[in-house]
C-alpha positions as CSV (number, residue, x, y, z in Angstrom):
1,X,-54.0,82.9,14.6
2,X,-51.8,80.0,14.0
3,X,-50.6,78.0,16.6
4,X,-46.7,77.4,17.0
5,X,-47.0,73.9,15.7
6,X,-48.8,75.6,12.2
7,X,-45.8,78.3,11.7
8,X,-42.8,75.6,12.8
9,X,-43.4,72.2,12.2
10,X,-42.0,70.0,14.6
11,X,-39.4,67.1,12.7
12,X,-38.1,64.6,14.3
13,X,-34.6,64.6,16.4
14,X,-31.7,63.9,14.6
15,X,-30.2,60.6,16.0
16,X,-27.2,61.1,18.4
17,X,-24.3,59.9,17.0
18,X,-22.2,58.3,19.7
19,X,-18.9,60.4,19.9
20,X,-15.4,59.6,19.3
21,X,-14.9,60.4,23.7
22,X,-17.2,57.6,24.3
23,X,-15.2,55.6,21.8
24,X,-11.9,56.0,23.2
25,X,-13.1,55.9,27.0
26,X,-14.8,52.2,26.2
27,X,-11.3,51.1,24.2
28,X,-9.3,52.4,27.3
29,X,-11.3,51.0,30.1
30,X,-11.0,47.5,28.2
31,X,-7.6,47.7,27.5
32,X,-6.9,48.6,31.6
33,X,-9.3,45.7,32.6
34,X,-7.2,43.3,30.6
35,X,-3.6,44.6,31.3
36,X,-4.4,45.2,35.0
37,X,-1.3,46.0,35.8
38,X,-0.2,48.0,38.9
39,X,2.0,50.5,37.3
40,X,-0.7,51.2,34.6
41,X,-3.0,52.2,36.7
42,X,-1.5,54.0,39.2
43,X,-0.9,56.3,35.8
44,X,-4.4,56.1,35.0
45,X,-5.2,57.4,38.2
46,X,-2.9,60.1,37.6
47,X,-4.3,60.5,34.4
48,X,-7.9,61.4,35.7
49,X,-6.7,64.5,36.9
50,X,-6.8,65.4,33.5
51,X,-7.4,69.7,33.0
52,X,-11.3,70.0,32.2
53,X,-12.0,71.6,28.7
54,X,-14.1,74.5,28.4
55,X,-15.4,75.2,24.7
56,X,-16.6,78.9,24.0
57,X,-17.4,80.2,20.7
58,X,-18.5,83.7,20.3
59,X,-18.8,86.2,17.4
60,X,-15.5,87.9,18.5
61,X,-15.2,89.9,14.9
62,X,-17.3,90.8,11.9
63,X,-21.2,92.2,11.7
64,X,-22.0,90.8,15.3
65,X,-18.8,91.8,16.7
66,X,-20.5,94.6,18.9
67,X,-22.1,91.9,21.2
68,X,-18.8,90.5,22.6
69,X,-17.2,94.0,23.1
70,X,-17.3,93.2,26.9
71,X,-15.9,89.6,26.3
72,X,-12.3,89.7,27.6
73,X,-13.6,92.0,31.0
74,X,-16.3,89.4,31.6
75,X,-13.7,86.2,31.1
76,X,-10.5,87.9,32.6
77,X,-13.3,88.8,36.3
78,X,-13.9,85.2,36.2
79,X,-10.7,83.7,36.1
80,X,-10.2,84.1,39.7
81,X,-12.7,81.7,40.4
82,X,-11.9,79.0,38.0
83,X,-8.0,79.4,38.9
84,X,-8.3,77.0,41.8
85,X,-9.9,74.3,39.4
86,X,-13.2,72.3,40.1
87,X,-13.3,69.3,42.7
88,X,-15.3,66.4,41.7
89,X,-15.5,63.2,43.8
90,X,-12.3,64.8,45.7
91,X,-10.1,64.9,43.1
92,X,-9.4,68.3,42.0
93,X,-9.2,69.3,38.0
94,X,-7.5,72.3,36.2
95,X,-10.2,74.0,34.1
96,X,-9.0,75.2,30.9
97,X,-11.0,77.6,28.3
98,X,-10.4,77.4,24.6
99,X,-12.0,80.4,22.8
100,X,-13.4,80.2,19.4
101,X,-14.1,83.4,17.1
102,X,-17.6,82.4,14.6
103,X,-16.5,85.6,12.8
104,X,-20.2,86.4,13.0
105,X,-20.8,83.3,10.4
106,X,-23.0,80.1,11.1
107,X,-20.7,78.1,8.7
108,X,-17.4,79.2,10.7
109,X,-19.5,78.5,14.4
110,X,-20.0,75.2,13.1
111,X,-16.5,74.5,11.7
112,X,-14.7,75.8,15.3
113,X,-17.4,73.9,17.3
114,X,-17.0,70.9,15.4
115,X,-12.6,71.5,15.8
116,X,-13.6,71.7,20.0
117,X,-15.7,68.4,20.0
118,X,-12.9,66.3,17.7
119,X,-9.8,68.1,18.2
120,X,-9.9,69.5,21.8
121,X,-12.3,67.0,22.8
122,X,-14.2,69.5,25.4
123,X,-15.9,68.9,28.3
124,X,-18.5,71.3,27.6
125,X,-19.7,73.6,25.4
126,X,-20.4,77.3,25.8
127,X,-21.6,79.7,23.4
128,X,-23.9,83.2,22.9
129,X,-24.9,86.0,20.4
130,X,-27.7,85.1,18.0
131,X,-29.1,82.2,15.8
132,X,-25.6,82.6,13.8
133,X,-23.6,81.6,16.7
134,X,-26.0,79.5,19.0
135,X,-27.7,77.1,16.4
136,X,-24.8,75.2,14.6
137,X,-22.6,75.2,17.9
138,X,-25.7,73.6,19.1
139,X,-26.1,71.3,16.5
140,X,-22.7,70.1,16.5
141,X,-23.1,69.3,20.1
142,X,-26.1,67.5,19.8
143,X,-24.9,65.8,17.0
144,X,-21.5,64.7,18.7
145,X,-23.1,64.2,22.2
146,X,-21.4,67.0,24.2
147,X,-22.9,68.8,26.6
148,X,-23.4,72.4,25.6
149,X,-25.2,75.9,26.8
150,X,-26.1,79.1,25.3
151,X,-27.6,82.2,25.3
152,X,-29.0,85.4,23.7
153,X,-30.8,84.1,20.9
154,X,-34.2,84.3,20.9
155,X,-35.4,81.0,22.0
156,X,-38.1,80.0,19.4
157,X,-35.7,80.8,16.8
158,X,-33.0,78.9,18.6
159,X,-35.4,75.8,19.3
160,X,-37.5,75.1,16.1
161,X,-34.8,76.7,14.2
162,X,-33.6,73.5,15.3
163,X,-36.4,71.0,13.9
164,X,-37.3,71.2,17.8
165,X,-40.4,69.0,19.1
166,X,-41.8,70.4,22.0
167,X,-42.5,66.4,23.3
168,X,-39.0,65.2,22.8
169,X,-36.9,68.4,23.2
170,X,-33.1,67.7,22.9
171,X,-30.4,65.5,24.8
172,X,-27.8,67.6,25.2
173,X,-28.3,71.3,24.5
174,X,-29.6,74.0,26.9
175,X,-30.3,77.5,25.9
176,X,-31.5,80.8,28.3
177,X,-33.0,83.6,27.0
178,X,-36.4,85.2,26.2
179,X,-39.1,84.4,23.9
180,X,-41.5,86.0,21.1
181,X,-44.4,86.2,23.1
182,X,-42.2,88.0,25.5
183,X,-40.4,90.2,22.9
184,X,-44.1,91.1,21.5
185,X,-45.5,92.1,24.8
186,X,-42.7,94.6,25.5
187,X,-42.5,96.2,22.3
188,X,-46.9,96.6,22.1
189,X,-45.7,97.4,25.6
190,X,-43.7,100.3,24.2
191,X,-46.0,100.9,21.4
192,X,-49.1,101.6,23.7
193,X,-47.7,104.1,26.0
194,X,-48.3,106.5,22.8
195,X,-51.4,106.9,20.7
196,X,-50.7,106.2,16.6
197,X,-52.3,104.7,14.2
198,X,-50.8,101.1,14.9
199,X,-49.4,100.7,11.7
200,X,-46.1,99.1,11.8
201,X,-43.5,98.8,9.3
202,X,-41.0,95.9,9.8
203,X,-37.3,95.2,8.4
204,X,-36.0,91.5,8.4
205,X,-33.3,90.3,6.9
206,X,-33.2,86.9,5.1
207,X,-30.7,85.7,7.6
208,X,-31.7,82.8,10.0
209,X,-32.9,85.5,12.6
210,X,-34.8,87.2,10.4
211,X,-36.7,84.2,9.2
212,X,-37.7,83.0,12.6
213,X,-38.9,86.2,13.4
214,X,-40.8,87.1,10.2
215,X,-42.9,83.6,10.9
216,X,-43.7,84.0,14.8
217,X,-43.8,87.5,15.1
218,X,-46.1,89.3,12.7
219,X,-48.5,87.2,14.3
220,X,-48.4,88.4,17.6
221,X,-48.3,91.5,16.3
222,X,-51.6,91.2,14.5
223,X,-53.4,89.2,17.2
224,X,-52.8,93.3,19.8
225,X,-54.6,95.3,17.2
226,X,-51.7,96.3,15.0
227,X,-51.1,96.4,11.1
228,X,-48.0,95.1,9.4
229,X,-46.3,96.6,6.4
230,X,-44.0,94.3,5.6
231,X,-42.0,95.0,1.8
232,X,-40.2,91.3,2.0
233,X,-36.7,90.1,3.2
234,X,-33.5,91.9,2.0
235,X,-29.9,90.6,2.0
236,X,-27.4,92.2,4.5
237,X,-25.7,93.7,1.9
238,X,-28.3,95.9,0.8
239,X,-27.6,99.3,0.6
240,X,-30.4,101.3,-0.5
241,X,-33.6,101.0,1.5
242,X,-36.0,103.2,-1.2
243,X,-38.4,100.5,-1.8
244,X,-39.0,99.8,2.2
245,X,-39.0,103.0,3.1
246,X,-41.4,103.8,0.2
247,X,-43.7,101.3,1.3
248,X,-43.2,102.5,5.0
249,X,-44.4,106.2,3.9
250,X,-47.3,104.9,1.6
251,X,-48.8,103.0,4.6
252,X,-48.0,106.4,7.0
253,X,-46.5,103.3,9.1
254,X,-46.3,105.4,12.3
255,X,-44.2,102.6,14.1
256,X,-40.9,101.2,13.0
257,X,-39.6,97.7,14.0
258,X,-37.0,95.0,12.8
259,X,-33.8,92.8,13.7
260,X,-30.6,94.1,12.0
261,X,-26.9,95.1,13.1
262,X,-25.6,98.5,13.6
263,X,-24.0,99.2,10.1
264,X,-26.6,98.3,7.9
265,X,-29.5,100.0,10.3
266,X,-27.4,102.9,10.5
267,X,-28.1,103.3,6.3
268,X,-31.5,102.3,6.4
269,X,-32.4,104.9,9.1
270,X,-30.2,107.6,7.5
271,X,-31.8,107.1,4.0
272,X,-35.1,107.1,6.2
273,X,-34.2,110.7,7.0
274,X,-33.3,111.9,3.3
275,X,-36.2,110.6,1.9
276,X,-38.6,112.0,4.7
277,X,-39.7,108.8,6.2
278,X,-39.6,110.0,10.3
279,X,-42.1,107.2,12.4
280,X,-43.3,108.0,15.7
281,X,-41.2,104.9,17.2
282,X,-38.6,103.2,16.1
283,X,-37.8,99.8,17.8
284,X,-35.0,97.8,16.5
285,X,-33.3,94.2,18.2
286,X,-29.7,94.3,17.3
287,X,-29.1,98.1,16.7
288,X,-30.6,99.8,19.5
289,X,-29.1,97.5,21.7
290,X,-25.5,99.1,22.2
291,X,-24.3,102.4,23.0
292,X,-22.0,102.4,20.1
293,X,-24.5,101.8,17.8
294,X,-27.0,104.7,19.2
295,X,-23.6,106.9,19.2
296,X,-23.2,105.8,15.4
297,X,-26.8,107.3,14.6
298,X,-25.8,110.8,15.7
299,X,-28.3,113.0,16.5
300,X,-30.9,110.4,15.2
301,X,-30.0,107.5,18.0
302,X,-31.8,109.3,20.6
303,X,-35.1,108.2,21.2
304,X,-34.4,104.5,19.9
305,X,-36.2,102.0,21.9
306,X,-35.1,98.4,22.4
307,X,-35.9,95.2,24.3
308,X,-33.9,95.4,27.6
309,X,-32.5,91.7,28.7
310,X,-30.1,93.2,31.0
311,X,-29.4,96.3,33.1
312,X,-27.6,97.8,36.3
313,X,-31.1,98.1,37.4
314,X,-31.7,94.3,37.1
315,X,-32.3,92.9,41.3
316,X,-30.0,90.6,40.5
317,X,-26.6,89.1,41.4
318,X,-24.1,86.8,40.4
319,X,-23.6,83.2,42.2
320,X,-20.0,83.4,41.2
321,X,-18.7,87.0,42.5
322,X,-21.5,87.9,44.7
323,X,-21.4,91.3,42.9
324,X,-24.8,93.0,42.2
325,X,-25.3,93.8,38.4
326,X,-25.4,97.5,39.6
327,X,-21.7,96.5,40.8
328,X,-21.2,94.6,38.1
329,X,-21.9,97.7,35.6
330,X,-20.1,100.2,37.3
331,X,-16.8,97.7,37.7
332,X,-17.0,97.3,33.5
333,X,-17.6,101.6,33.1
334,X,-14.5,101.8,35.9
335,X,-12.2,99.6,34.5
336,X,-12.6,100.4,30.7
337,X,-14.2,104.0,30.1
338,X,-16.9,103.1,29.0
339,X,-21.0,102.4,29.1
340,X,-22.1,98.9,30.2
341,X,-23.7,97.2,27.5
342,X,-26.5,94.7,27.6
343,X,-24.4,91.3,26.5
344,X,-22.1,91.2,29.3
345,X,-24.4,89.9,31.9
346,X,-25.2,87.2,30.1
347,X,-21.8,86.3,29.1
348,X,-20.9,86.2,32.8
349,X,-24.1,84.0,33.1
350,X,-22.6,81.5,31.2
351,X,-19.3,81.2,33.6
352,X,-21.9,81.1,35.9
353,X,-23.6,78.2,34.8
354,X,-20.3,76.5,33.5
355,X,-19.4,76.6,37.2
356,X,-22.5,75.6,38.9
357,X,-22.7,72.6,36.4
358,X,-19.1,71.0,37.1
359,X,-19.1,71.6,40.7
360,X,-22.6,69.5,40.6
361,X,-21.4,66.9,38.4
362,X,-20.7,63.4,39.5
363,X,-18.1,62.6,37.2
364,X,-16.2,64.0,34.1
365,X,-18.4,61.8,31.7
366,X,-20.3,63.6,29.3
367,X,-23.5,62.0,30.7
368,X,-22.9,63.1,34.6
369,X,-22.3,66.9,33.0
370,X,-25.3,66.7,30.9
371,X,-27.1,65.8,34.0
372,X,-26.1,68.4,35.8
373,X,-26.7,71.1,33.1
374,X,-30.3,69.1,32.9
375,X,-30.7,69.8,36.7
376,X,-30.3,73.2,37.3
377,X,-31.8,75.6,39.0
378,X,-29.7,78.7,39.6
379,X,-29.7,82.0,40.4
380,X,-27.5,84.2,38.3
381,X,-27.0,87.9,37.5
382,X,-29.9,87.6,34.8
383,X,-32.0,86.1,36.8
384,X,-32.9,82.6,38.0
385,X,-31.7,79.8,35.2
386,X,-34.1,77.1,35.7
387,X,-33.8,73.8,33.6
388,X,-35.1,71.9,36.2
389,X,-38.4,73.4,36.4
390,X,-40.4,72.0,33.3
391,X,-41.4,75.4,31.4
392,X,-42.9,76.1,28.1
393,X,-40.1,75.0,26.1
394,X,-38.0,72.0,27.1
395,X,-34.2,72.4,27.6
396,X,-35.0,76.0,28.1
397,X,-34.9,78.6,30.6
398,X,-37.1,82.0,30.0
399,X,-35.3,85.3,31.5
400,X,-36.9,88.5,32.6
401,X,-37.2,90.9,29.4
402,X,-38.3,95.0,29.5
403,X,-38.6,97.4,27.5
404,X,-35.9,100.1,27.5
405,X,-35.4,103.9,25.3
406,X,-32.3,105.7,24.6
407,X,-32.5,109.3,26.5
408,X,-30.0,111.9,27.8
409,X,-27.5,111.1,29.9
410,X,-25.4,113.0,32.6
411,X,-22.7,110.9,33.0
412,X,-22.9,108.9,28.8
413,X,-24.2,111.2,26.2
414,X,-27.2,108.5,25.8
415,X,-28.3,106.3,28.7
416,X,-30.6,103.3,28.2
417,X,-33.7,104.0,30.5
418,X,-36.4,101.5,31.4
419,X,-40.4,102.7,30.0
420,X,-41.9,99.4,30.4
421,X,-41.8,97.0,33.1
422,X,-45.6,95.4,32.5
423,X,-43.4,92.2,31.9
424,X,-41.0,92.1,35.2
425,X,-42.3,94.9,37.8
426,X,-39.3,93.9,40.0
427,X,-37.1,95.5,37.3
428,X,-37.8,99.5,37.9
429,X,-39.6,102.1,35.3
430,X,-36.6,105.3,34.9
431,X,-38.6,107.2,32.7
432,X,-41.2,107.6,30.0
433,X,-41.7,107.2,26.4
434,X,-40.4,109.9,24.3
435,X,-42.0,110.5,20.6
436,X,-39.9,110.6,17.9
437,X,-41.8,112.4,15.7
């Protein structure tokens, strides 16, 4: 098997370009210095309690709009805390968020992060929901020198989707999430609590997660025992699925895997039915992740299983509320009608961290906040947020990951129930795998 370095070459940072903030802050401290007069800077004084700027871009609408269905319950429950502003060397500062919609595009993440850093002029960066969102925002930010974190992407696609170099690492972006070798031993995880024949058909896109994936994971996949069938990448606007599912059936691919959305899963696995194709397991990132998107599979969502990054039955709790994310969930499912979805706690992760960071940082200069972002150690209603502690990637933190199946419910018509926990025993088993076939 290939090392990492074979299947993503590292390439070399891309300089940090000093930023237009550090421009104006060095042409205003001169011109101060040299006037020096009392007037002016009593109103610089005043002018250092300045709001701090909270960037946060998230695919609000379009294909990945499912992720951020919680968005405005997770953002409206933190406002309490942020209302009272953030004291740094005892001077207190308004906090102010400015929300961004990526319209579930990488060229429209970039163009609103890059209206944040030169318009707004942020403080800090905040951003989640796949490579489409979490790489350009990223880029910009490295690019411009802000300080920026994100989440729930996987993080060797988020890092050498980057050019990342494992020895160098980046100056001022921070990601939390999981990783391939952890996705691949939940879903074999899955996989092995039924005997087939370990043949596995896979669907990725040619979008930038389903590039990353198609390189690092295969391989994993290979190196357990199993077989891949894989019929090439597809465009997102494909809609008929004849030759893959064709390929699928030749094989007798017993297992079914790949990284796609709800609407164009939802006609791949209902041509899958017309045309006889019915695998044992079907385990898809993206799709099986919501309880919309099971509900949009009809009598075909049950039995989906899925990676499981967060859950009411996760032993965790939030540094900001104190809530548990049991309290958390049922809070969301009180206030709204509906099932908690997986996204949220790591949305209210990020207020989290954004918290945590500005309360720890010495100053309102870029550098003292990427510092503190540097420094952390947290722990947080997905778990502990660590980029303090030097772990396999740099400027990454790894979070727990399990493997989860979409069952019967009393209370929802499908629950998400936990059939792996090889990975994290302190997250509890719920039930068993179910066959599909």
């Amino acid at each position: 098997m290939k090392s990492k370095e074979d299947i993503f070459p590292a390439s070399p940072d891309a300089q940090v370009k000093p930023s237009r903030r550090d421009f104006i802050k060095k042409t205003s401290m001169t011109a101060l210095t040299a006037l020096a007069a009392p007037a002016l800077l009593t109103k610089y004084a005043r002018a250092s309690e300045r709001p701090i700027k909270i960037g946060v871009v998230l695919p609000k609408t379009g294909v990945l709009a499912a992720f951020t269905e919680p968005e405005e319950f997770v953002y409206n429950g933190v406002q309490k805390i942020f209302a009272n502003g953030v004291t740094i060397n005892g001077m207190n500062h308004p906090v102010e968020f400015i929300r961004k919609d990526s319209q579930s595009s990488s060229d429209r993440a970039a163009e609103v992060a890059a209206e944040l850093i030169n318009s707004d002029h942020v403080d800090l960066m905040l951003a989640a929901h796949t490579a489409d969102t979490c790489i350009p925002v990223s880029d910009q930010c490295e690019i411009n020198g802000v300080p920026c974190c994100t989440c729930d992407d996987p993080v060797d696609s988020w890092f050498f989707g980057r050019s990342g170099d494992l020895e160098k690492g980046f100056q001022w972006t921070y990601h939390f999430f999981w990783d391939n070798d952890q996705l691949a031993a939940v879903y074999m995880g899955i996989w092995n609590e039924q005997p087939t024949n370990k043949t596995v058909g896979v669907l990725y896109p040619d979008d930038s997660d389903g590039i990353a994936t198609v390189k690092a994971f295969p391989p994993l996949l290979r190196l357990g025992g199993y077989n891949i069938v894989d019929p090439g990448r597809f465009t997102m606007l494909t809609t008929d699925y004849s030759r893959q599912i064709a390929k699928f059936k030749a094989a007798n691919a017993e297992i079914c895997t790949g990284v796609l959305p709800t609407p164009p899963f939802s006609v791949f696995w209902q041509q899958a039915a017309e045309q006889g194709y019915k695998p044992k397991i079907c385990t898809i990132a993206k799709a099986d992740l919501f309880p919309a998107g099971i509900k949009a599979l009809g009598s075909r969502g049950l039995g989906q299983t899925t990676e499981v990054w967060w859950s009411p039955m996760h032993p965790f709790k939030s540094s900001l509320t104190g809530q548990t994310a049991a309290e958390f969930a049922e809070d969301w499912e009180t206030q709204t009608g509906k099932e908690w979805t997986q996204p949220m706690g790591f949305e209210h992760a990020l207020y989290e961290m954004a918290w945590n960071v500005l309360n720890r940082s010495k100053s309102l200069d870029p550098g003292a906040i990427r510092d503190a972002l540097r420094t952390t150690d947290l722990e947080t209603i997905v778990g502990p947020i660590q980029f303090a502690k030097k772990q396999k990637f740099p400027n990454v933190s790894l979070t727990p990951l399990v493997g989860g199946q979409w069952v019967h419910g009393k209370k929802w018509p499908y629950k998400l129930a936990i059939i792996f926990n090889g990975t994290y025993a302190s997250i509890p088993k719920t039930a068993s795998l179910q066959s599909l076939a």
